[in-house]
Every structure is written in structure tokens, then in C-alpha cells.
C-alpha positions as CSV (number, residue, x, y, z in Angstrom):
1,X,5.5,128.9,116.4
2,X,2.9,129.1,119.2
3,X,-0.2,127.0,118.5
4,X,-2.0,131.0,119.6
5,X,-0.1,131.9,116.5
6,X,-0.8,129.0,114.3
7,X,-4.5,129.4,114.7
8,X,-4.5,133.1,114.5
9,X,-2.5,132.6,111.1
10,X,-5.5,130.1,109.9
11,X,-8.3,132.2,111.3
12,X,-6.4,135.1,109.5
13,X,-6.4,133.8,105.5
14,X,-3.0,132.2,105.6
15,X,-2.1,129.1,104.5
16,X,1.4,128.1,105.5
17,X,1.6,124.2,104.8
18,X,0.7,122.1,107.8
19,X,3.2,119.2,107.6
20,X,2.5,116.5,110.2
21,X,5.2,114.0,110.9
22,X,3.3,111.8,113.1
23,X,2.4,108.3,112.2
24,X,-0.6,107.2,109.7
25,X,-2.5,105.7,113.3
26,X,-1.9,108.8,115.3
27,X,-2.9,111.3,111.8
28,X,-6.3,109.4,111.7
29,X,-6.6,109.8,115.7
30,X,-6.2,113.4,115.3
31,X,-5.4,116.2,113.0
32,X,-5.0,119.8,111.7
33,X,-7.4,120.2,108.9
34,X,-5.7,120.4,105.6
35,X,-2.4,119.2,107.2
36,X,0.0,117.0,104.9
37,X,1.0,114.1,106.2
38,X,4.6,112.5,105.9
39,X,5.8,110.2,108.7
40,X,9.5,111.6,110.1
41,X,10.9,108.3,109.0
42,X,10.2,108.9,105.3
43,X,10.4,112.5,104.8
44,X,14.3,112.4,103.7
45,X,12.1,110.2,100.6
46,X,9.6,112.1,100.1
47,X,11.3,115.6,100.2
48,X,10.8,116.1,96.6
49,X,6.8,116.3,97.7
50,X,7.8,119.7,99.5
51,X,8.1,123.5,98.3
52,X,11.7,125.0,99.6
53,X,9.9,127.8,99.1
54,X,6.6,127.8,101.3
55,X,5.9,128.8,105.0
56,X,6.0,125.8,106.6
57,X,4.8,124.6,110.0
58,X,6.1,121.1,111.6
59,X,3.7,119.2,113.4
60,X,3.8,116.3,115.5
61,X,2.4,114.9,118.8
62,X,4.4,116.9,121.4
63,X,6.8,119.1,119.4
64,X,10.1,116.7,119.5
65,X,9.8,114.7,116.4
66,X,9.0,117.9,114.5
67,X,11.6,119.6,116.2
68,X,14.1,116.8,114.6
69,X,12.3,117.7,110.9
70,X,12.8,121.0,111.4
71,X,16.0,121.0,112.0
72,X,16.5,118.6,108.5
73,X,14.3,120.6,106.7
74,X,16.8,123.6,107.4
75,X,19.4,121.8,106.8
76,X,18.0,120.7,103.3
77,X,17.6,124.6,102.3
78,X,14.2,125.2,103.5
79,X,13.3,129.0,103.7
80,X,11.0,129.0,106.5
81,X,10.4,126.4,108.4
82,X,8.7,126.7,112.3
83,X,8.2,123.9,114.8
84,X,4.9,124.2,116.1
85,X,5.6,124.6,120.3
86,X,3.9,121.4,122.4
87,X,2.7,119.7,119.2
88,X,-0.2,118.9,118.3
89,X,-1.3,118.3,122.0
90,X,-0.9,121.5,122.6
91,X,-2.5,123.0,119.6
92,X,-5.6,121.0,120.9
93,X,-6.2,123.1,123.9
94,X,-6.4,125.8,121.4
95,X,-8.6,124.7,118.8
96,X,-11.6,122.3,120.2
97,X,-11.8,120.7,116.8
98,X,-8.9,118.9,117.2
99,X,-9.3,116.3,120.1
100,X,-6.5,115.0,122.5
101,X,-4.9,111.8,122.4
């Protein structure tokens, strides 16, 4: 998913769950508003936290990380499930609220 498309889903009414993969320092640096956060390294953990079921966009700083839980996510029966293209730095040249890091 574009981040053009992302925020045009948000300004829209729709509520796909944000699911950032980043680490707890770079989440705190900068983030979607009402984003979830679960660090790559623990999601296979903390999967159970998750709906199979729910529209769900991957965040992380420049899109490979979330590509990687995408891909998992997928894998682990996930019905739809998007990688957000250039990650969150890319996102921020969309959406001024969110700064750059």
C-alpha cells in the first residue's frame, strides 16, 4: 500500500490496523497515530495479539522490516495484510504530523 493510499484510507473513515514493527526508541521518535506497536523480533510471540481477520497495514522505518512481517504474517494465515511502500519515512512526506527521522 502507497502511503497516498494509506492516508486517503484514514482521512476516508477506515480503520485498517496500523502495526508498526519498528523498535520501542524509533515508535516514540515517530509514529502513525493509533498504530500498534510490536517489534519484528517478537511478533512470532505476540501473534495471538493479532485479528487473522482485520485489514492490516505493516509499518516500519523504510518498508524492509515490514516487508519481512508481511511476508510471516501471510504465511501464518493472515487475510489481508499490505506493506506500507517506503515505510514510515515515506508516509512522512505525506502526512506532516508525522516527522522524519
Amino acid at each position: 500500500m502507497t502511503p497516498r493510499e494509506l492516508v486517503q484510507k484514514l482521512g476516508g473513515g477506515e480503520a485498517p490496523v496500523l502495526l508498526d514493527v519498528r523498535e520501542p526508541w524509533e515508535y516514540e521518535r515517530a509514529r502513525i497515530w493509533g498504530s500498534q506497536l510490536v517489534p519484528l523480533a517478537d511478533l512470532p510471540e505476540r501473534l495471538h495479539e493479532l485479528d487473522p481477520e482485520a485489514e492490516t497495514v505493516v509499518i516500519c522505518h523504510h518498508g524492509l522490516r515490514s516487508a519481512h512481517a508481511t511476508r510471516f504474517l501471510d504465511h501464518s494465515g493472515f487475510q489481508s495484510v499490505y506493506n506500507l511502500e517506503g515505510g514510515l519515512d515515506a508516509y512522512a512526506a505525506v502526512d506532516d504530523s508525522v516527522p522524519r527521522y
